[in-house]
C-alpha positions as CSV (number, residue, x, y, z in Angstrom):
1,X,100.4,121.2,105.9
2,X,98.0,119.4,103.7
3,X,99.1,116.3,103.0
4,X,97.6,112.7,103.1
5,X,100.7,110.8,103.0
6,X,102.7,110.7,106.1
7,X,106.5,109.5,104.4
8,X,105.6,113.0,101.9
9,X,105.5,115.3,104.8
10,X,108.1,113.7,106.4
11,X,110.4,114.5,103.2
12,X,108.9,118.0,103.3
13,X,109.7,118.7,106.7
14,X,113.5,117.4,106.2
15,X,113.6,119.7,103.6
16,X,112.5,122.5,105.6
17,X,115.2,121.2,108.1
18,X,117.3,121.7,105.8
19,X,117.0,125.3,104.8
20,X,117.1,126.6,108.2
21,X,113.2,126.5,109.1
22,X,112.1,125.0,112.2
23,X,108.3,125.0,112.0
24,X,105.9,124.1,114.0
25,X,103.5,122.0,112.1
26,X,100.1,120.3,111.8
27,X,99.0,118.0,109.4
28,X,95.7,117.9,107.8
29,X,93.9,115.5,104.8
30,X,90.5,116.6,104.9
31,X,88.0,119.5,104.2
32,X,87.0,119.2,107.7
33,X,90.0,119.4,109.4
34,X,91.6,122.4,107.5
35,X,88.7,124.4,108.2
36,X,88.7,123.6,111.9
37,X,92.5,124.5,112.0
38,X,92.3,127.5,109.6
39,X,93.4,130.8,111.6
40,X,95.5,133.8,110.6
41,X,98.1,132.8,113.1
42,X,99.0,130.6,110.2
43,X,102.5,132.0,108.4
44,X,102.1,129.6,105.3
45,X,100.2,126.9,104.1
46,X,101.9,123.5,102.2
47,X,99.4,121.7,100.2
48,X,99.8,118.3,98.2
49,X,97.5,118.9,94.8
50,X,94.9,115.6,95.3
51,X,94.6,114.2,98.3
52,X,91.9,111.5,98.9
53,X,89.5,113.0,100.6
54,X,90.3,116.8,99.6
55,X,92.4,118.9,96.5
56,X,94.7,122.0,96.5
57,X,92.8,124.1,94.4
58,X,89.6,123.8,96.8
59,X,92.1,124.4,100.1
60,X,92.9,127.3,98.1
61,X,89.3,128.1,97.5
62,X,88.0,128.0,101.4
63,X,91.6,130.1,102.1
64,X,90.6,133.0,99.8
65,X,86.9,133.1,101.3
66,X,88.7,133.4,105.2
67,X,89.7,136.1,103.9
68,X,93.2,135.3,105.4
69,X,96.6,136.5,103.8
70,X,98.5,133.5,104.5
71,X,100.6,132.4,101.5
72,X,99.8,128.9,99.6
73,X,102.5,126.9,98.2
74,X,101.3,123.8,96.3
75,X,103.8,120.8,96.9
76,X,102.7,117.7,94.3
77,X,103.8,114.8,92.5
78,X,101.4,114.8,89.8
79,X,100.7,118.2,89.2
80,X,101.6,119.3,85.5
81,X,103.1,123.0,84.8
82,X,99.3,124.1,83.1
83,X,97.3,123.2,85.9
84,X,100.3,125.1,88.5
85,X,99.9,128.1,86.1
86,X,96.3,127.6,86.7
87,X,96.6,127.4,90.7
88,X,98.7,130.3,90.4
89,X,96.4,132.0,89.1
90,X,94.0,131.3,91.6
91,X,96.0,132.8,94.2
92,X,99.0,130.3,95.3
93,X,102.0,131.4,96.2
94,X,104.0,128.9,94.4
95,X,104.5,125.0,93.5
96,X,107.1,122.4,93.8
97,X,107.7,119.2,92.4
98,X,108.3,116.4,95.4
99,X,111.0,115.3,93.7
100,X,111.9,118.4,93.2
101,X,112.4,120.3,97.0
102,X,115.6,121.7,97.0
103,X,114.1,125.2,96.3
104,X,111.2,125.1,99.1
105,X,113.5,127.3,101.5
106,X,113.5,129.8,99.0
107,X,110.0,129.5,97.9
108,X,108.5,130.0,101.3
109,X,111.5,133.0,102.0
110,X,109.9,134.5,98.7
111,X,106.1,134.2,99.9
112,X,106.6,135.1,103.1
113,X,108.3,138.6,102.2
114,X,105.5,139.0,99.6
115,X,102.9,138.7,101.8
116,X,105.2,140.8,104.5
117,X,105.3,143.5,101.6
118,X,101.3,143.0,101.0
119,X,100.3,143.8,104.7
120,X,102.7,146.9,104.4
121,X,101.0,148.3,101.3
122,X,97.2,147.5,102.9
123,X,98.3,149.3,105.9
124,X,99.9,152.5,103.8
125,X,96.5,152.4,101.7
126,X,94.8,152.3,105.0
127,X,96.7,155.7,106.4
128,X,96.3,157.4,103.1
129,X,92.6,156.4,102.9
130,X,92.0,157.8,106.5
131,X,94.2,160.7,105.7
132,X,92.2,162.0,102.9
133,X,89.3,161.3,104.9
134,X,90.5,163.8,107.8
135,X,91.3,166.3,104.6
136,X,87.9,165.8,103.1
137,X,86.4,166.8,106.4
138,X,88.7,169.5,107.1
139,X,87.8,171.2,103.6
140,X,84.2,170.7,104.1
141,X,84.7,173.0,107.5
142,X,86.1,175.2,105.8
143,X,83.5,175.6,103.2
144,X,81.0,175.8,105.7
145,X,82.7,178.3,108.2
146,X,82.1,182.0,106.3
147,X,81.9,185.6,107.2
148,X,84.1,186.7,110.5
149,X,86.0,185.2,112.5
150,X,87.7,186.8,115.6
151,X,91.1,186.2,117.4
152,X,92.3,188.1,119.8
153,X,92.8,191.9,119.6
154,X,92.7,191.1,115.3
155,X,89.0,190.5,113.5
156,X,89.2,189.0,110.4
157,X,87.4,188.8,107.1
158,X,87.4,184.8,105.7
159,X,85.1,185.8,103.1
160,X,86.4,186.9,99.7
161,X,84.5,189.6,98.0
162,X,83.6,189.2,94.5
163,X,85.6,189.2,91.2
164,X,85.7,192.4,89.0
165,X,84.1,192.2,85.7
166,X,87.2,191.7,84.1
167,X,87.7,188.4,86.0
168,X,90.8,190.1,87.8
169,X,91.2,189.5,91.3
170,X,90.2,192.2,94.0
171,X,92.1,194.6,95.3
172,X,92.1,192.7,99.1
173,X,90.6,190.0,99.5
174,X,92.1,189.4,103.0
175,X,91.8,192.4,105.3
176,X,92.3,192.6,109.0
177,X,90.9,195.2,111.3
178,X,93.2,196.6,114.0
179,X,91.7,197.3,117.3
180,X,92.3,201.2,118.9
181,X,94.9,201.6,120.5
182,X,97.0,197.8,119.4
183,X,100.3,197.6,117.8
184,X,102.8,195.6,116.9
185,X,105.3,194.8,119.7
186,X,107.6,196.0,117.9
187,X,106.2,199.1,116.5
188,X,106.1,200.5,120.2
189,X,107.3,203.3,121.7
């Protein structure tokens, strides 16, 4: 939490109480310190706007650069609704009024699924990415591998002969070659 006055994150944390959260907390006023706390172990950050020594939007600033996804809810007395829309903007998950907390429960329940549902998507982008990779490399084998191949007891021509002038297809473009004396299971006597 991110707060230089100790009474403000007292009321916070009774209002956190009181939405069924029992977190386990750290507060912070300075530059310094939130960088030598910041870690992704974090599930949210709570951040007064001005502090003395330090300000929301900057928090917010060294938080996007961690490259962290760890939700930012602004919690001021001050603030006015253009410069939220503005932090907002900037990448927080939300802001409160202090005299205004009854809705932090559902705030930090809403951030926290968001950023829940964020990792999920990242991690589906991730497969797919790796899954087209694997394709792309498959496809490229299979451009590269040409003329016979042979399994057993069948050889088999991969490559496709040519198109006919007319741009119809050929008469077989897949043939296989029987070996003497093989048949089908089933085909025997």
């Amino acid at each position: 939490m991110l707060e230089d006055n100790p009474f403000d994150a007292e009321l916070v944390l009774r209002e956190l109480g009181r939405g069924g959260f029992a977190p386990e907390w750290q507060r912070v006023e300075s530059e310094a310190d939130f960088l030598a706390t910041l870690s992704p172990g974090f599930d949210i950050i709570l951040s007064d706007y001005d502090m003395q020594e330090f300000t929301a939007p900057r928090a917010l600033e060294l938080l996007k650069q961690s490259g962290f996804d760890i939700p930012f809810i602004i919690i001021s007395g001050t603030i006015g609704e253009d410069v939220a829309v503005e932090a907002m903007r900037q990448g927080a998950a939300d802001y409160l009024l202090k005299d205004r907390l009854a809705r932090l429960g559902l705030s930090i329940t809403v951030a926290l699924e968001q950023a829940r549902l964020r990792r999920a998507a990242q991690e589906a982008q991730q497969k797919l990415r790796q899954g087209e990779e694997r394709f792309r490399q498959l496809a490229e084998n299979i451009q590269e591998s040409s003329g016979a191949r042979t399994w057993p007891r069948t050889r088999c021509s991969m490559s496709a002969p040519p198109m006919r002038p007319s741009g119809a297809a050929p008469a077989r473009a897949f043939t296989p070659v029987r070996r003497p004396g093989w048949s089908h299971p089933s085909r025997r006597p």
